[in-house]
C-alpha positions as CSV (number, residue, x, y, z in Angstrom):
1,X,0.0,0.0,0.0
2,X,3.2,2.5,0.3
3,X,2.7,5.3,-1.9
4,X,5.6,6.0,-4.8
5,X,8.1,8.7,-2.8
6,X,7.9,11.8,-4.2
7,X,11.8,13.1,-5.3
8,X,11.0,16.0,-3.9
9,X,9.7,15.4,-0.7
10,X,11.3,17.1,2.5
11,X,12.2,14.8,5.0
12,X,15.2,15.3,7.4
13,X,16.7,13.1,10.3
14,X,17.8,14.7,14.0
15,X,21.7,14.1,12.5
16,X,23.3,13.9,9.6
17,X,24.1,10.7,8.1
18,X,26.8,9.2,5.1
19,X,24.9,8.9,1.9
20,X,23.9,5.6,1.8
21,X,22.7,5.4,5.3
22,X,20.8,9.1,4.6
23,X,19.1,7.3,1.5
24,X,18.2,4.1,3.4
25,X,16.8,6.7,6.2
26,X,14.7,8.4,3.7
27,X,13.4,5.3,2.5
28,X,12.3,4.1,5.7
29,X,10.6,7.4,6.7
30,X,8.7,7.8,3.6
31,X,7.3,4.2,4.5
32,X,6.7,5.7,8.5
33,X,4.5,8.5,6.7
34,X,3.6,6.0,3.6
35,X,-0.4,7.3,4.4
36,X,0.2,10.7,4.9
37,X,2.3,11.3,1.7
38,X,-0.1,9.0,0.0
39,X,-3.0,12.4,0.1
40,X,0.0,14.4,-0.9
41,X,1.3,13.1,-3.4
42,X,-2.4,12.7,-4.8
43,X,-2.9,16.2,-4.4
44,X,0.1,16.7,-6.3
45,X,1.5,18.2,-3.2
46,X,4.9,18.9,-1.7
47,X,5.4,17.0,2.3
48,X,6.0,19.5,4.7
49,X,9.4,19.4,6.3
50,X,9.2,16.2,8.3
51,X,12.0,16.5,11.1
52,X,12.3,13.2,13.1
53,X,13.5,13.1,16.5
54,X,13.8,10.5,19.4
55,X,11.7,10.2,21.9
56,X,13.4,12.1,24.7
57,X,13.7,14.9,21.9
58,X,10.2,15.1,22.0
59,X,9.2,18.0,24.3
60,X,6.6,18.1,27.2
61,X,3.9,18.4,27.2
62,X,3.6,16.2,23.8
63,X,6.0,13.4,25.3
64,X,3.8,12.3,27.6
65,X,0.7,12.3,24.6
66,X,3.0,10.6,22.1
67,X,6.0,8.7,23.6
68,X,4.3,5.6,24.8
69,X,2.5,2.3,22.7
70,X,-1.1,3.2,24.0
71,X,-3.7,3.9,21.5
72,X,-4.4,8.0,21.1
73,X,-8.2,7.9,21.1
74,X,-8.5,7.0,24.7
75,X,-5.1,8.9,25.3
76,X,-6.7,12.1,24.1
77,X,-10.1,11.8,25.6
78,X,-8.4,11.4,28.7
79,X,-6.4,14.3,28.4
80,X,-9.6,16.4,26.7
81,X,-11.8,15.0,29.3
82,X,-14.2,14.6,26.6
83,X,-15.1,11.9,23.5
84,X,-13.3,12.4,20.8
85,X,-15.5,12.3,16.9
86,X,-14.0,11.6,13.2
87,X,-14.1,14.0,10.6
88,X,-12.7,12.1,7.5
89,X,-11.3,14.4,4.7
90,X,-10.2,11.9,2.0
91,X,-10.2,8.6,1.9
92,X,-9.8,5.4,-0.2
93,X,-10.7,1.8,0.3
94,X,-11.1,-1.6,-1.7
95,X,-12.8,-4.8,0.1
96,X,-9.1,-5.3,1.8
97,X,-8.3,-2.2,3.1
98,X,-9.6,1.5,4.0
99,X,-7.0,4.7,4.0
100,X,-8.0,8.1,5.1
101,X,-6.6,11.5,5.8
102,X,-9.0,12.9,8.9
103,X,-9.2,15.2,12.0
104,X,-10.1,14.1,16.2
105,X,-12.1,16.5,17.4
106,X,-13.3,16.9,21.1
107,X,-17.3,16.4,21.6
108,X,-17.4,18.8,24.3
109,X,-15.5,21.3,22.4
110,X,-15.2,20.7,18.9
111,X,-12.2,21.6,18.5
112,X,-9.2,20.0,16.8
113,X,-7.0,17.4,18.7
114,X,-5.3,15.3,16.5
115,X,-4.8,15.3,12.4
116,X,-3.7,12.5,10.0
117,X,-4.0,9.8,8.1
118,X,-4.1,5.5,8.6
119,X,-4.3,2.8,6.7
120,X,-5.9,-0.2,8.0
121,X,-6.2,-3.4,6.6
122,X,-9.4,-4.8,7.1
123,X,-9.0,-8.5,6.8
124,X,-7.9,-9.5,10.7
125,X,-10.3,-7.8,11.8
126,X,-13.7,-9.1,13.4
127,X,-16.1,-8.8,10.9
128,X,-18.4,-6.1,13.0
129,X,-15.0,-3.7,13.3
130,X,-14.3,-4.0,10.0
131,X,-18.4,-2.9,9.1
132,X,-17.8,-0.1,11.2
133,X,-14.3,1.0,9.8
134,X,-15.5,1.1,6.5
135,X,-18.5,3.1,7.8
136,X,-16.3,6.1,9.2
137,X,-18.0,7.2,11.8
138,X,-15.7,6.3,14.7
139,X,-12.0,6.6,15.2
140,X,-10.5,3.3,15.0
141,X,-8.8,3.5,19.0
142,X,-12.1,3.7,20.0
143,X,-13.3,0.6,17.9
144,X,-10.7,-1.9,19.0
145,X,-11.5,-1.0,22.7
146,X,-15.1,-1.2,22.0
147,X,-14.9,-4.2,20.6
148,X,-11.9,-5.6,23.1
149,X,-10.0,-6.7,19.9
150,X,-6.7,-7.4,21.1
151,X,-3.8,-5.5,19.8
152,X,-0.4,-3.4,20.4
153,X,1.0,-0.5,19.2
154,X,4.7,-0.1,18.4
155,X,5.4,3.3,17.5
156,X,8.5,3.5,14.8
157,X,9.2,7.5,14.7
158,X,8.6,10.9,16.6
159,X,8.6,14.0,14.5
160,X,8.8,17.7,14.3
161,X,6.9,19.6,11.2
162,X,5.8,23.2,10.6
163,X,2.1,23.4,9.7
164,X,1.4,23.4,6.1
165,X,-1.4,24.7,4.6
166,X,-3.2,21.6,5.5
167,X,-2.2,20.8,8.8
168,X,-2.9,24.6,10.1
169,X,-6.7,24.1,8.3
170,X,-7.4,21.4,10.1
171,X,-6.1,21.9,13.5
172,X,-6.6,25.8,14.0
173,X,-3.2,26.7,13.9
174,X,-0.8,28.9,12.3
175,X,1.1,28.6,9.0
176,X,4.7,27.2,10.0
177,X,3.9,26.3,13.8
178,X,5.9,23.7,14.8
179,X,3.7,20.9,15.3
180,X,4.9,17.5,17.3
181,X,3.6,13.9,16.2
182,X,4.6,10.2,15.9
183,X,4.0,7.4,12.8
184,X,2.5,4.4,14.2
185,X,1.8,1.1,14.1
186,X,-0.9,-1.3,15.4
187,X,-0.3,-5.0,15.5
188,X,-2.5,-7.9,15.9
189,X,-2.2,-11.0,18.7
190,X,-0.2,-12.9,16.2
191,X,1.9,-9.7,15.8
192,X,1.1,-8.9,12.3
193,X,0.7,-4.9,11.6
194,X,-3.0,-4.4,10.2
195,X,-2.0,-0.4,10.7
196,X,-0.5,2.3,9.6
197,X,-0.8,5.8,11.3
198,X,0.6,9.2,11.5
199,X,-0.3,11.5,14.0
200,X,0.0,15.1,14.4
201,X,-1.2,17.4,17.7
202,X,-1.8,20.6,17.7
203,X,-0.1,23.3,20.0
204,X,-1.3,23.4,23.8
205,X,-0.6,27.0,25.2
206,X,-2.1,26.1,28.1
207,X,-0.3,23.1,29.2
208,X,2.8,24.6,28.0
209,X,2.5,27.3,30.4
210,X,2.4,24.7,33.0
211,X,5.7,22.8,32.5
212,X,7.7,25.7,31.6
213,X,10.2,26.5,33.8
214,X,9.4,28.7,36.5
215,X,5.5,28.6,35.4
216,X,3.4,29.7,38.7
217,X,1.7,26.3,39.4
């Protein structure tokens, strides 16, 4: 399901690497965001300048939303303290498997918690998750805990990216805000990956204020 890389797609690791390591690294990361870049590439569109980073680069308080193998529905309702809804933007599917570029949103709030795109491959699943994954009408964290389908995530890469065009529609942010996210994967009880997700969050002013340094608590 990987898309074709784009030549000119913008990708760059924490440290520089030798040439064949740097190409190999691309490689891998354009498989990380294969989902993502899939929308982009059909919208004849540039990537926005992926930065990846390790985990302990990742700074608070989007570490402690991101750097972890839990599932980011139940994640982000519990840190929204509300039920999170889809709102799908694109999407493709075939009797195998769905893709989809969409947006979280809070319930009690409506606003924007998390954009980006998965790709789930629909044939491990029970047949009543998969009916309701091709529906679209609930995020897919929610499903699997729903449902108590047993599964794991192993995340492969944490990221920086300034807000595109895209990204800054869809989250209420600012062209070129520096946005923090992760590419996932979800695997089954036989440890086979059935998906593919990339995850970005949008800036919290408020919780930033309370781990800065010195911040009144």
């Amino acid at each position: 399901m990987h898309a074709t890389p784009d030549s000119g797609a913008k990708i760059r690791q924490g440290a520089m690497a030798p040439a064949g390591e740097a190409s190999k690294a691309l490689s891998e990361a354009l498989g990380w965001l294969m989902p993502f870049h899939y929308f982009y590439e059909k919208a004849g569109l540039p990537l926005p300048d992926f930065r990846f980073l390790k985990g302990d680069e990742v700074p608070y308080p989007y570490r402690s939303l991101l750097v972890h193998a839990n599932d980011m529905t139940p994640t982000l309702a519990a840190f929204h303290h509300s039920r999170l809804y889809l709102e799908v933007h694109e999407h493709e599917s075939s009797e195998s498997f769905v893709m989809r570029l969409v947006t979280l949103h809070a319930a009690a709030s409506d606003a924007p918690v998390e954009y980006g795109a998965i790709a789930i491959q629909l044939g491990g699943l029970p047949p009543e998750v998969a009916e309701e994954v091709v529906a679209g009408r609930k995020p897919l964290g929610g499903l699997l805990g729903e449902y108590g389908v047993e599964h794991r995530g192993e995340p492969a890469a944490y990221f920086a990216v300034p807000a595109d065009e895209w990204i800054a529609r869809a989250l209420n942010q600012r062209p070129g805000e520096i946005l923090y996210g992760r590419c996932n994967q979800l695997l089954d009880a036989e440890g086979m990956v059935f998906a593919d997700i990339v995850e970005i969050l949008p800036r919290s002013n408020e919780s930033e204020q309370w781990v800065r340094p010195g911040a009144v608590r």
